[in-house]
Gaussian input, Z-matrix of N, CA and C with variables (Angstrom, degrees):
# hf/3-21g

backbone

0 1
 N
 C     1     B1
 C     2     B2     1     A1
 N     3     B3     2     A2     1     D1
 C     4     B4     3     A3     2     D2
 C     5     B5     4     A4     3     D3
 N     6     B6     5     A5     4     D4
 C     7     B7     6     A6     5     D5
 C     8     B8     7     A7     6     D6
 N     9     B9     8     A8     7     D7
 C    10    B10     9     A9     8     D8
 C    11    B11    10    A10     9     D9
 N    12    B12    11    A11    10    D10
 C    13    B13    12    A12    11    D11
 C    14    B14    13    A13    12    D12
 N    15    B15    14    A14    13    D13
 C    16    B16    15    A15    14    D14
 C    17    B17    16    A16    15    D15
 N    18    B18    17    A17    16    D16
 C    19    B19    18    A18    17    D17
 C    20    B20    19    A19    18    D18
 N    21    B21    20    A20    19    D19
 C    22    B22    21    A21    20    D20
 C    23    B23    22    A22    21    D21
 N    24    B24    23    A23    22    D22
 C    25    B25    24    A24    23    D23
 C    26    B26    25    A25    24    D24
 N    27    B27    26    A26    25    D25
 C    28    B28    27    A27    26    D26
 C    29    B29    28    A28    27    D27
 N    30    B30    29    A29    28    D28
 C    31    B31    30    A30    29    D29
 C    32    B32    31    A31    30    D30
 N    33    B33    32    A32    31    D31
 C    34    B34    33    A33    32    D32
 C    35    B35    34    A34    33    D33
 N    36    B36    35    A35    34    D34
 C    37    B37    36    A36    35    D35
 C    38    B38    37    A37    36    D36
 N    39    B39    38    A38    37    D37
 C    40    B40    39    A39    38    D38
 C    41    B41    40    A40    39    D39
 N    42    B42    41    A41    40    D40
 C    43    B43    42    A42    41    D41
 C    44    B44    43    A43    42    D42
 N    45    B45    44    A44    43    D43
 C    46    B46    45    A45    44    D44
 C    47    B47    46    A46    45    D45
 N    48    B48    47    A47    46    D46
 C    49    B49    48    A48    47    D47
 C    50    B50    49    A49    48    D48
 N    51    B51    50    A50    49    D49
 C    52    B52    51    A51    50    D50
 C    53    B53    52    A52    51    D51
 N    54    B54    53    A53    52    D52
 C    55    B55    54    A54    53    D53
 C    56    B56    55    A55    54    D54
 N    57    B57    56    A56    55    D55
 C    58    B58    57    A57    56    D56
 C    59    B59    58    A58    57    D57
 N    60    B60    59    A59    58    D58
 C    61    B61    60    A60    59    D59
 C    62    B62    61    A61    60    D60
 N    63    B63    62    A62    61    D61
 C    64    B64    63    A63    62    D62
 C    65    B65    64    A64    63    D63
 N    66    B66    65    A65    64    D64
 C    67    B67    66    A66    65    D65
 C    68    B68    67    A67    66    D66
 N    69    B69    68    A68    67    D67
 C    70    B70    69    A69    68    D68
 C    71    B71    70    A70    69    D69
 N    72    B72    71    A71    70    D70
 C    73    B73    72    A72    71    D71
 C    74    B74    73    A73    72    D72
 N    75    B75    74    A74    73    D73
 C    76    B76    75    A75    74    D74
 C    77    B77    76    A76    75    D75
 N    78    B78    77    A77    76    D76
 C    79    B79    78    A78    77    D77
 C    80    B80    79    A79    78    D78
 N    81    B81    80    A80    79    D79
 C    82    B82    81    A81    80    D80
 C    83    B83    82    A82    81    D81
 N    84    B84    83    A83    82    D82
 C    85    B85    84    A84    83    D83
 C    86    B86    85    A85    84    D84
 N    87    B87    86    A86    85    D85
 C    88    B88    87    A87    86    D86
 C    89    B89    88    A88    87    D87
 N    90    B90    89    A89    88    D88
 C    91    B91    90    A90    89    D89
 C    92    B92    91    A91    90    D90
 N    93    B93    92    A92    91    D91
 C    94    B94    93    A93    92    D92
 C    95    B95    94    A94    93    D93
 N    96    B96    95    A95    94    D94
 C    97    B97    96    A96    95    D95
 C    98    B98    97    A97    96    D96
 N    99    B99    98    A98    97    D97
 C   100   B100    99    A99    98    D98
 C   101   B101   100   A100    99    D99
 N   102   B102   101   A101   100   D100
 C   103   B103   102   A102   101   D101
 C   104   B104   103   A103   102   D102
 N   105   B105   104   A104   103   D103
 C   106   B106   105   A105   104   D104
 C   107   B107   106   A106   105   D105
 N   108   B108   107   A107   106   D106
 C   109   B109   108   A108   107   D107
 C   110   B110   109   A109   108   D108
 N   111   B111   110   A110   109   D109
 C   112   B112   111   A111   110   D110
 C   113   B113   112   A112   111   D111
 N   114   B114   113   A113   112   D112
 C   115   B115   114   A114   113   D113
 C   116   B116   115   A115   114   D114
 N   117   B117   116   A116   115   D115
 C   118   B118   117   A117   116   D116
 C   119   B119   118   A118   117   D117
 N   120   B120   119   A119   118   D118
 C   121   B121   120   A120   119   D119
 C   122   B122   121   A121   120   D120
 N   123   B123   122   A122   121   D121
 C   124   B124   123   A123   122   D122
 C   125   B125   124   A124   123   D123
 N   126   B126   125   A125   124   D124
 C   127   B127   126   A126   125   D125
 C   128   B128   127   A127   126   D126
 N   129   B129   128   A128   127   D127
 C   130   B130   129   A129   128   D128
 C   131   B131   130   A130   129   D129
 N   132   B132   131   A131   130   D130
 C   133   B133   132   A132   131   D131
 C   134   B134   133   A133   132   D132
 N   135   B135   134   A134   133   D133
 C   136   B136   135   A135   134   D134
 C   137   B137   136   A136   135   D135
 N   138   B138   137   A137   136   D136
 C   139   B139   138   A138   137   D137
 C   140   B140   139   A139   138   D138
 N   141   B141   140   A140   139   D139
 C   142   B142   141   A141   140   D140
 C   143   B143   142   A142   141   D141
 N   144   B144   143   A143   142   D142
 C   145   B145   144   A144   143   D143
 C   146   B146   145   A145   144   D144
 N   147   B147   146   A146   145   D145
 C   148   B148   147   A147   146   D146
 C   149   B149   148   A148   147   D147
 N   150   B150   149   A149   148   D148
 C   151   B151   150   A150   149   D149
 C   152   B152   151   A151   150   D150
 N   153   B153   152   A152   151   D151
 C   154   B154   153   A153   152   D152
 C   155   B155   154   A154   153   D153
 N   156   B156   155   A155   154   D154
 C   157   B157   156   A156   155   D155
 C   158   B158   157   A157   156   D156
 N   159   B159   158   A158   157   D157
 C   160   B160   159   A159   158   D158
 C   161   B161   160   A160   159   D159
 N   162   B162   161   A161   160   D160
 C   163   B163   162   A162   161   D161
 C   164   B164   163   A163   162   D162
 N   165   B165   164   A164   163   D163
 C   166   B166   165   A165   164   D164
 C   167   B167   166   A166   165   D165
 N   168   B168   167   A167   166   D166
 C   169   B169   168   A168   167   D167
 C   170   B170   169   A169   168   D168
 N   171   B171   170   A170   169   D169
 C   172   B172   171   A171   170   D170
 C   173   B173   172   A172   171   D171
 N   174   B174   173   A173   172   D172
 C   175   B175   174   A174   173   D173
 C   176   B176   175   A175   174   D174
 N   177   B177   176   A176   175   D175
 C   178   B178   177   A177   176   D176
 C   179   B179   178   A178   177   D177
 N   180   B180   179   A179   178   D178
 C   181   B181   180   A180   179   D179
 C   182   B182   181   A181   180   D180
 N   183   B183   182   A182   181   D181
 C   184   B184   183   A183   182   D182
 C   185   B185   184   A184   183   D183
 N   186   B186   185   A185   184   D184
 C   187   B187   186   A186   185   D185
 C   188   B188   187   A187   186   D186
 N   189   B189   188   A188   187   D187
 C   190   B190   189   A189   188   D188
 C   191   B191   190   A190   189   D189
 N   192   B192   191   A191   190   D190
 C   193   B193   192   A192   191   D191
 C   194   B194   193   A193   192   D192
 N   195   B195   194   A194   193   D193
 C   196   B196   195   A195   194   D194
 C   197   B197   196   A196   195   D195
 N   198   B198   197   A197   196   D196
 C   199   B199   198   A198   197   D197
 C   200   B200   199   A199   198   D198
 N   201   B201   200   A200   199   D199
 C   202   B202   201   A201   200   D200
 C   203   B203   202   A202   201   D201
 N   204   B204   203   A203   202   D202
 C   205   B205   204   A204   203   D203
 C   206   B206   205   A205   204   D204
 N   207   B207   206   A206   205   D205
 C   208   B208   207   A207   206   D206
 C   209   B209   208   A208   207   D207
 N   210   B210   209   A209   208   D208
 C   211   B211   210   A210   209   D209
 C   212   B212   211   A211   210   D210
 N   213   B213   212   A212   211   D211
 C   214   B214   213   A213   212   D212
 C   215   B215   214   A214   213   D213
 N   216   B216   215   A215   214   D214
 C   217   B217   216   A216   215   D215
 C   218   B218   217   A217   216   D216

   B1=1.4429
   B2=1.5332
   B3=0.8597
   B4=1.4662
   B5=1.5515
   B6=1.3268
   B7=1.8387
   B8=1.3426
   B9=1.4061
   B10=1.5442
   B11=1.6770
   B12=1.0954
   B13=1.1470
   B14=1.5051
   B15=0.9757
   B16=2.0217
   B17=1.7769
   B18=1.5129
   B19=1.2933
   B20=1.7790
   B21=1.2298
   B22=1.3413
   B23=1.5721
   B24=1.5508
   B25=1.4951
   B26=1.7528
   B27=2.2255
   B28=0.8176
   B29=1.9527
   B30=1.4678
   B31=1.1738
   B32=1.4362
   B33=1.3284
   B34=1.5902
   B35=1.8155
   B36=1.3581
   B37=1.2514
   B38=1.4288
   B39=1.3492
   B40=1.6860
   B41=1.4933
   B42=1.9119
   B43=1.6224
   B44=1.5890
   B45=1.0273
   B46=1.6913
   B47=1.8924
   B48=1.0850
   B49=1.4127
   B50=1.7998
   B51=1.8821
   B52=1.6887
   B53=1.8694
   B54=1.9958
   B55=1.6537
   B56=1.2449
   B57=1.5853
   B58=1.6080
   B59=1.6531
   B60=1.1017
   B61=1.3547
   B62=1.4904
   B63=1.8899
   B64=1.1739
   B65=1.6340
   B66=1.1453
   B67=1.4957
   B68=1.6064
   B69=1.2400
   B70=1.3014
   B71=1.8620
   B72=1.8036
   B73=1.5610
   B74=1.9250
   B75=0.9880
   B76=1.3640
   B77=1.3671
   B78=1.1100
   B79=1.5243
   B80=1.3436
   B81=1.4970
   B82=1.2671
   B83=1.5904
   B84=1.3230
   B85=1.6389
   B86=1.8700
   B87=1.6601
   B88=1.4512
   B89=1.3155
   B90=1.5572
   B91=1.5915
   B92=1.5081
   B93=1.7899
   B94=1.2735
   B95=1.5954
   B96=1.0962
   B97=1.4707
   B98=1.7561
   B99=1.4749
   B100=1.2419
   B101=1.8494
   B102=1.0374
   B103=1.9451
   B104=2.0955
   B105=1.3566
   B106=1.7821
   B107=1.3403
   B108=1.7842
   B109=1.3362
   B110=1.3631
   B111=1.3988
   B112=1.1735
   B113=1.7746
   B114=1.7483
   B115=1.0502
   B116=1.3444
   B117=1.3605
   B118=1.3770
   B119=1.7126
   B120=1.8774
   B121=1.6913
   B122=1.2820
   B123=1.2983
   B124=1.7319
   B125=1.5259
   B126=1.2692
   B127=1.3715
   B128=1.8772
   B129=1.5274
   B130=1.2102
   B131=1.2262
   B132=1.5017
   B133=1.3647
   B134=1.9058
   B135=1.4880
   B136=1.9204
   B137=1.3678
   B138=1.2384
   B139=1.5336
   B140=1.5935
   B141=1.8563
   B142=0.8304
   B143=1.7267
   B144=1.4648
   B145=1.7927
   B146=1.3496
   B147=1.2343
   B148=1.3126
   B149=1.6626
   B150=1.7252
   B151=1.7424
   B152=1.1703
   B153=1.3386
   B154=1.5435
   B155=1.7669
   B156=0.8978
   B157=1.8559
   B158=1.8095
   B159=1.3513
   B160=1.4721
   B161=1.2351
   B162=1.4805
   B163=1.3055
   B164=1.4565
   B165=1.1401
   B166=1.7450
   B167=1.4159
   B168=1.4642
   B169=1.3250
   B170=1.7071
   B171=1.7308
   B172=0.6439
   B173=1.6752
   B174=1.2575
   B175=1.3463
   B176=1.7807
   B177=0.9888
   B178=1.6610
   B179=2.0773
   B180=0.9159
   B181=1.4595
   B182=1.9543
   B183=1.2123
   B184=1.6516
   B185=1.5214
   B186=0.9290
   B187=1.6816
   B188=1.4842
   B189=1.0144
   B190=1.5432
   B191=2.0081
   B192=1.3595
   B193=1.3802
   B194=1.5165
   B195=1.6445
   B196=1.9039
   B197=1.9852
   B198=1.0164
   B199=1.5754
   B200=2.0504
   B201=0.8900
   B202=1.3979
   B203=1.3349
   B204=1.9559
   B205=1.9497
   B206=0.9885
   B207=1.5204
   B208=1.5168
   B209=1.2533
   B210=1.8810
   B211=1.5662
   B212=1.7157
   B213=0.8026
   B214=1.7807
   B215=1.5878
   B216=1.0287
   B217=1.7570
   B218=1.4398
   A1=107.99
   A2=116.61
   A3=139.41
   A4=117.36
   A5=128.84
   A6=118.82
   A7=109.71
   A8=120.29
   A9=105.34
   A10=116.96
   A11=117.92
   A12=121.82
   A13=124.09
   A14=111.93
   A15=140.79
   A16=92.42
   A17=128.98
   A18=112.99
   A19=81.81
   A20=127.39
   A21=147.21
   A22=101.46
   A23=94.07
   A24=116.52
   A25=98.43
   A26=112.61
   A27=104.98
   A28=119.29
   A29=99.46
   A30=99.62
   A31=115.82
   A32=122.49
   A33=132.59
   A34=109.36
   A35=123.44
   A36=115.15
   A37=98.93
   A38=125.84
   A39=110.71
   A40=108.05
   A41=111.63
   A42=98.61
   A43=107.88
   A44=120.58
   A45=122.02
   A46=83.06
   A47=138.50
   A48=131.05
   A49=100.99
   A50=83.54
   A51=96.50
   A52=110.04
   A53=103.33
   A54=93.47
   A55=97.50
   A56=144.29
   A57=118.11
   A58=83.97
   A59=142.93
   A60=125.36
   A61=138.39
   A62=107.97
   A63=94.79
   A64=130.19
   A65=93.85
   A66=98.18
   A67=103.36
   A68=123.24
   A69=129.36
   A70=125.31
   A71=101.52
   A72=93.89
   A73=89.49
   A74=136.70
   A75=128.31
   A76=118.05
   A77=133.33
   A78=128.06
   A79=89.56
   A80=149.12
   A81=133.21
   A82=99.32
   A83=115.11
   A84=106.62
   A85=119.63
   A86=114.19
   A87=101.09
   A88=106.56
   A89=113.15
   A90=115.11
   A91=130.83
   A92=111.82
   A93=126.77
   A94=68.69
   A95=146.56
   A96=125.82
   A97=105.35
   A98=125.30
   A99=115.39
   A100=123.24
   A101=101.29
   A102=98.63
   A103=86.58
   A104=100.62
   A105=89.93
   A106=92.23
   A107=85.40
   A108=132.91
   A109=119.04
   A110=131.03
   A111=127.44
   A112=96.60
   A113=115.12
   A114=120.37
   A115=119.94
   A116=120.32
   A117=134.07
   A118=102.91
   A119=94.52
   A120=86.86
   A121=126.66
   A122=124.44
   A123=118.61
   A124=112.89
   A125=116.54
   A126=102.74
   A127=125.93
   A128=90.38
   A129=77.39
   A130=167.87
   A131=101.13
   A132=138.72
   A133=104.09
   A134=109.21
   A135=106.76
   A136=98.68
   A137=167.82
   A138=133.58
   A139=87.56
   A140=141.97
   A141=149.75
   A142=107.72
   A143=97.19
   A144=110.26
   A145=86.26
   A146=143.60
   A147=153.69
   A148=118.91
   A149=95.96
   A150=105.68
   A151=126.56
   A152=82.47
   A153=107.18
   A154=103.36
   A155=122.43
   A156=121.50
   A157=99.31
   A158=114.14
   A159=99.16
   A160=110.93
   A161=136.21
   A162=120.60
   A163=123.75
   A164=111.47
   A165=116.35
   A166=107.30
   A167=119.90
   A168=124.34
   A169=104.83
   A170=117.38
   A171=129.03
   A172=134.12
   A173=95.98
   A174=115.29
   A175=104.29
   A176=117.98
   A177=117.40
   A178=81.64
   A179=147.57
   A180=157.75
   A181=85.06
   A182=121.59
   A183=97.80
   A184=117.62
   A185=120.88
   A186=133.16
   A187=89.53
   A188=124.31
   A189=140.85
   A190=102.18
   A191=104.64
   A192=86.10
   A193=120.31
   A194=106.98
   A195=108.20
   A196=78.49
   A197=123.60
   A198=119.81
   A199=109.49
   A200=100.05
   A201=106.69
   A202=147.45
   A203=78.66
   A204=100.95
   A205=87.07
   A206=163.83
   A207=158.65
   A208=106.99
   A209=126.14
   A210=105.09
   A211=86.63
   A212=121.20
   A213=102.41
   A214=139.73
   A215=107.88
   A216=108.75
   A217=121.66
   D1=117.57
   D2=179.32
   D3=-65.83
   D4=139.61
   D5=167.53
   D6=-27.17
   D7=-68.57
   D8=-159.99
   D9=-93.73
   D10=21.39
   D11=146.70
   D12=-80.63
   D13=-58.37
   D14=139.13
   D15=-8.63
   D16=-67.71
   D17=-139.41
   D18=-88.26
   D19=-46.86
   D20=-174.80
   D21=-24.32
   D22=-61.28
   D23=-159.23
   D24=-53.61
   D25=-50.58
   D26=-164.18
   D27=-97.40
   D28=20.89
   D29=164.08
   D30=-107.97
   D31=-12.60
   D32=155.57
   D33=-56.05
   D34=-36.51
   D35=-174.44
   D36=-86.66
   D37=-42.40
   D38=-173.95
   D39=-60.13
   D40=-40.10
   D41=-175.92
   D42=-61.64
   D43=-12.29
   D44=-159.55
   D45=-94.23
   D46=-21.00
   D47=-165.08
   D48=-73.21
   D49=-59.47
   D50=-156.71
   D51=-100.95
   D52=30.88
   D53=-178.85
   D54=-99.10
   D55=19.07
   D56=157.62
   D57=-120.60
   D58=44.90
   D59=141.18
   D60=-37.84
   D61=-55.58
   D62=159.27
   D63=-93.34
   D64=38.11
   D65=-172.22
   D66=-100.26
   D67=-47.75
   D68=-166.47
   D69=-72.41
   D70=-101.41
   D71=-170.17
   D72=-111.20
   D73=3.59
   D74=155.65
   D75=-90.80
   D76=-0.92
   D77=-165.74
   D78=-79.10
   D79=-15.20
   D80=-166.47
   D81=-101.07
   D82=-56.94
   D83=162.29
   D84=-34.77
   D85=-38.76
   D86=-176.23
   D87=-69.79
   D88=-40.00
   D89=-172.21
   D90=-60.63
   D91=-10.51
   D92=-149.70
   D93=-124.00
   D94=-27.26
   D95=-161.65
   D96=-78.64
   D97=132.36
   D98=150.70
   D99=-136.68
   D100=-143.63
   D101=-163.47
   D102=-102.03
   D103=112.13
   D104=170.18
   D105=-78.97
   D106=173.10
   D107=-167.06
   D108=-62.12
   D109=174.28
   D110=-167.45
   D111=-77.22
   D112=-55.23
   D113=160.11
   D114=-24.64
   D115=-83.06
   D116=177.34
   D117=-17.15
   D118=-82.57
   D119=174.08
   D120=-30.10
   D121=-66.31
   D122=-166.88
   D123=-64.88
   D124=-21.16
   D125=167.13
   D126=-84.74
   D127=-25.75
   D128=143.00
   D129=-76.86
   D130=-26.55
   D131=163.69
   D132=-49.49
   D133=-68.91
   D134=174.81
   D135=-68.92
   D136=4.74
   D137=171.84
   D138=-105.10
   D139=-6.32
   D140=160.83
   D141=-52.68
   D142=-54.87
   D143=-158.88
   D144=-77.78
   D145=-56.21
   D146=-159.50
   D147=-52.13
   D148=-46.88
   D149=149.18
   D150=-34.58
   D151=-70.54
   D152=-160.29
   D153=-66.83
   D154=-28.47
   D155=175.27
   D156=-72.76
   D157=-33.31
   D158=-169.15
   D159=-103.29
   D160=-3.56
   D161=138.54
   D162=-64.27
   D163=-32.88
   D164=178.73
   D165=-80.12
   D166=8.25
   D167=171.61
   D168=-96.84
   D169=-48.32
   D170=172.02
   D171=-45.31
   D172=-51.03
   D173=170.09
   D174=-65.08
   D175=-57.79
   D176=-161.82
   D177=-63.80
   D178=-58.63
   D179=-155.12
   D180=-63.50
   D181=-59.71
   D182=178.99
   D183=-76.10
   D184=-32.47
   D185=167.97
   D186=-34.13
   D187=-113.42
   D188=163.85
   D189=10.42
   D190=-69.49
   D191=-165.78
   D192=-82.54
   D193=-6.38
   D194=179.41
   D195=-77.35
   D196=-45.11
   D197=-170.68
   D198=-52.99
   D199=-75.90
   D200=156.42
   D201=12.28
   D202=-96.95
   D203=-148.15
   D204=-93.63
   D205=-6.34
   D206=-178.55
   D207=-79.81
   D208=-26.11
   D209=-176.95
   D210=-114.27
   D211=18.62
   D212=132.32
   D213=-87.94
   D214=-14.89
   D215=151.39
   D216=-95.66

């Protein structure tokens, strides 16, 4: 068996994996999925940034005290 029989073979088994994908128990998740709103986005976008500032708050707040609080005792 040769390379491109080889690649043939293994792109015949992936199409054979994923051709009732949308047929089965996701086809209702694809059908219900769409593009949100402009709204949608930006609020998602700040409770995104809003995370993301208070773990990076978090983190800089223990940084600081393993840095710290050890040469005060």
């Amino acid at each position: 068996m040769d390379i491109v029989e080889k690649a043939w073979d293994l792109q015949h088994r992936i199409e054979n994996r994923y051709r009732s994908f949308g047929k089965g128990q996701y086809s209702r998740i694809l059908k219900m999925a769409r593009k949100p709103g402009r709204e949608e986005y930006v609020k998602i976008m700040e409770i995104s940034g809003a995370g993301l500032l208070f773990i990076g708050f978090l983190g800089f707040t223990i940084y600081l005290l393993f840095k710290y609080v050890p040469t005060l005792f």
